[in-house]
N, C-alpha and C positions, 0 to 999 in steps of 0.2 A: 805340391807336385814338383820332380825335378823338372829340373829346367833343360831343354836340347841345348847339345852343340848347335851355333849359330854357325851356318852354308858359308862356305869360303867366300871373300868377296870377291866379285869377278874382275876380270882380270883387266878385261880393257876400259875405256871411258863411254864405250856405247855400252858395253854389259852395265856396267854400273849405271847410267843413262835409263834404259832399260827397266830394272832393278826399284829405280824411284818413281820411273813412272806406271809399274804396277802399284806402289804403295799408295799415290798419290790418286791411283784411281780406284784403289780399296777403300780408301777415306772417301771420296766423292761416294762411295756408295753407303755411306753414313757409318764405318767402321771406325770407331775412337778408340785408336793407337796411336801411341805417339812417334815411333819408328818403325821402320823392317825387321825389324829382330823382335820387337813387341807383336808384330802382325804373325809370326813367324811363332814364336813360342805358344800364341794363342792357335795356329791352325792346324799346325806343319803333326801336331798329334793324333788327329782327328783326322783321315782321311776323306771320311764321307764330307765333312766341312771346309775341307781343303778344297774339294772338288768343285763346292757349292760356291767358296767363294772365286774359284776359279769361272764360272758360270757368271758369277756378276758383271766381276771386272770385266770379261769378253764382253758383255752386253753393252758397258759402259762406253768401252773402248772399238766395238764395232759401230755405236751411233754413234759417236762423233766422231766420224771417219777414216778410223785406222781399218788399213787395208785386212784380208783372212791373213795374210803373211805376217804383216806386223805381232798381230796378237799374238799368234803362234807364239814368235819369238819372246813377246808379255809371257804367255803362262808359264816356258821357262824359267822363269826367277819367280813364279810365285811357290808358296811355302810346299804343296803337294809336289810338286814336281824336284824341288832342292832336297826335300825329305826323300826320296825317292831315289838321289844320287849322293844322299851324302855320306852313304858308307862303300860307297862302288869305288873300287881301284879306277884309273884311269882308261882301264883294258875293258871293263867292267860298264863305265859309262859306255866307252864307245859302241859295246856290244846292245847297252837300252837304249838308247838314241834313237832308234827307228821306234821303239816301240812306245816311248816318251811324246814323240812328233806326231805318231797316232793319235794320240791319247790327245796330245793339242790341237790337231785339225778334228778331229771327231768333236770335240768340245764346241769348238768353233762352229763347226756346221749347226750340230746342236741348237746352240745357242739362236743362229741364224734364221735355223729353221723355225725355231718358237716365235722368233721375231715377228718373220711373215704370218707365221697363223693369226698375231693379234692382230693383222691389219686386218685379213682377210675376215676373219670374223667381222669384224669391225664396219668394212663394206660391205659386206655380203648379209650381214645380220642374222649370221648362224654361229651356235658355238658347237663348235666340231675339233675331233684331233686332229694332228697333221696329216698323217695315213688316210685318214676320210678324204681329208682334204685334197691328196695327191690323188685319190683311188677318183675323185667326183670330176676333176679337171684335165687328166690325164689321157682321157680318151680325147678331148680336142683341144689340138691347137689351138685355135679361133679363141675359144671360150678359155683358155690359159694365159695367152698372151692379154686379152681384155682384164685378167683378173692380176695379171702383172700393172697392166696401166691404170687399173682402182687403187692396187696397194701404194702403187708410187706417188700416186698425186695426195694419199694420204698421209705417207710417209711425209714429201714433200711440205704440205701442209701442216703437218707436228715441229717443224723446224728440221728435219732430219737433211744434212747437205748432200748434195747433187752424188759426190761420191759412198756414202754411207749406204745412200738406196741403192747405186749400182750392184754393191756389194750384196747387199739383202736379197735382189731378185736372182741371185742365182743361186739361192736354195727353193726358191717357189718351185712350184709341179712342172712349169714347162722347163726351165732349165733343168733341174733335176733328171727327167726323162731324156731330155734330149744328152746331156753326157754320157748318163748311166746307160741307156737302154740302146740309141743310137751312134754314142761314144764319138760326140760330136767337141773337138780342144776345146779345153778351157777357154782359150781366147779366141774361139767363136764368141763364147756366151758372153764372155766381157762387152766383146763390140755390141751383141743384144742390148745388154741390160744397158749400158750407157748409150745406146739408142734412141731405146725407152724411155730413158730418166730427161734425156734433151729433147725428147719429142714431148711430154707430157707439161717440161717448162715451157716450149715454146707454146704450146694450147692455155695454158696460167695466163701466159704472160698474154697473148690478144683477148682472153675472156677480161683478162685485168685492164687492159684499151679502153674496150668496149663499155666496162661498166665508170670508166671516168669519162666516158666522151659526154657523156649530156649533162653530166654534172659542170664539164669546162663549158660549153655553150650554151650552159643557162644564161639568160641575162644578155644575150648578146641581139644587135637589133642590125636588120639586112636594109 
């Protein structure tokens, strides 16, 4: 098979920056290439496997704490998206740009969304789609926000950091709704979710008190 032109290398030291740390987290997701031009030749043909790995790495790179913004700017340098601009004039990119940065927050969300479903399943001990999911929780408050503070303490509890979950509950049904349908700013919902995420450590954290305190005054004589 011929081999593609390899994607201009970018220009400044965060694109490049950037650039390896997509690679570096296409490898974490068990891809044995040995550089970006190797990762690049293998996907950058395959649209539909461009996408998919583009799905990973967000996955990778949203639990350990990169922000929706960050990744964004990840999927940029990975192979679907460079394949996408690599024959566009300059005039050309500017003109896909918008519709590239869809293509990377849609992904993103995507991604996010799927995320919360395994929790949610997960606490809830149902395996349903997301759409069910949204359609089941959607009519109450109450019962959305409670179903945000199960997924976080499990998130929480998988190792996922404080920021990661903030991130993840705002694709859950209550956030979801309240943007979309309410059209309530985004950084409402931030102050929510990292509300959430510091309420539900600070409940961890006296349940975790509580379960050493008798274990420390065993053995102790008054």
């Amino acid at each position: 098979m011929t081999e593609l032109p390899l994607p201009k290398e970018p220009d400044s030291a965060k694109g490049k920056a950037v650039r390896e740390q997509y690679f570096s987290l296409a490898k974490a997701t068990g891809k044995t290439v040995k550089n970006y031009g190797e990762l690049y030749q293998r996907y950058a043909p395959n649209s539909t496997a461009a996408q998919a790995l583009d799905q990973e790495v967000a996955s990778v790179a949203l639990k350990g704490g990169n922000s929706a913004r960050q990744v964004i700017q990840l999927l940029a340098q990975g192979p679907f998206t460079q394949h996408q601009a690599a024959t566009l004039t300059p005039e050309e990119k500017q003109a896909a740009l918008s519709k590239l940065l869809q293509y990377a927050q849609q992904t993103v969300n995507e991604v996010q969304q799927q995320r919360y479903l395994e929790y949610a399943c997960a606490v809830t001990g149902k395996i349903q789609s997301y759409p069910d999911l949204y359609r089941e929780y959607v009519g109450s408050d109450l019962a959305a926000i409670q179903l945000d503070q199960q997924v976080t303490a499990a998130a929480l509890g998988s190792g996922e950091t404080p920021q990661a979950v903030g991130s993840l509950l705002q694709q859950g049904p209550y956030a979801r709704f309240q943007m979309d349908v309410q059209h309530i700013p985004l950084s409402t919902i931030e102050q929510y979710a990292n509300g959430t995420v510091a309420q539900v450590q600070a409940i961890q954290s006296l349940q975790g008190q509580s379960q050493r305190t008798p274990a420390a005054t065993k053995g102790l004589e008054l």
